[in-house]
Residue, then its C-alpha position, 0 to 999 in steps of 0.5 A: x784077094x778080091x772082095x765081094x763087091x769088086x766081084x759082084x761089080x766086075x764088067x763081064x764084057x767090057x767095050x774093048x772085048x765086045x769089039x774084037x769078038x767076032x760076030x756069030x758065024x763068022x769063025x764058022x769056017x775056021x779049024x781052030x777059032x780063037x776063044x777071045x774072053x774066057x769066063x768062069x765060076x770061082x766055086x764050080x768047075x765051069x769055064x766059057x770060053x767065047x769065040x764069037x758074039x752076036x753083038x746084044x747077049x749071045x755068045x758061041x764058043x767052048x763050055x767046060x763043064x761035065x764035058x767040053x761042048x761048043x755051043x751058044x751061051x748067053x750073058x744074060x745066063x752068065x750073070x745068073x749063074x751062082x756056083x756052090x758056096x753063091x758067088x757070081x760068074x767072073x771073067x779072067x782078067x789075066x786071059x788072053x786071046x788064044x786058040x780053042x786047041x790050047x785051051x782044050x789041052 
């Protein structure tokens, strides 16, 4: 079980994610993007899957949530969010780079 603190340490982007995302726009032809890191709030039903980064704070990709949408998200709002019983925004560490069709399933 983690605690807490490893929780609220936890690196959402780290350095070697950030550099295989591409960069905004550049999947925006693509038919089936892949989402590259998938973030999610412990005690809620929301996912983000980013499929693009702009290189600072912006994010594109698929929000799950009361519906799916693509959309932009940022990780400054990441860092914010706190679900019902407060704790923070993780990111999957067991995730891997996958197709948004898969994760739509």
């Amino acid at each position: 079980m983690l605690t807490t603190n490893y929780i609220n340490k936890m690196k959402l982007l780290t350095k070697e994610i950030e550099r295989k995302l591409p960069k905004l726009y550049e999947t925006k032809d693509e038919s089936d993007p892949t989402a590259h890191v998938k973030f999610f709030t412990p005690d809620a039903n929301w996912t983000w899957y980013a499929t693009e980064y702009d290189g600072e704070d912006k994010f594109f990709g698929l929000v799950q949530g009361h519906e799916d949408e693509l959309g932009y998200f940022s990780l400054s709002q990441l860092k914010k969010v706190r679900g019902l019983l407060g704790l923070p925004v993780e990111r999957d560490i067991l995730f891997t780079a996958t197709p948004l069709s898969d994760v739509r399933r």
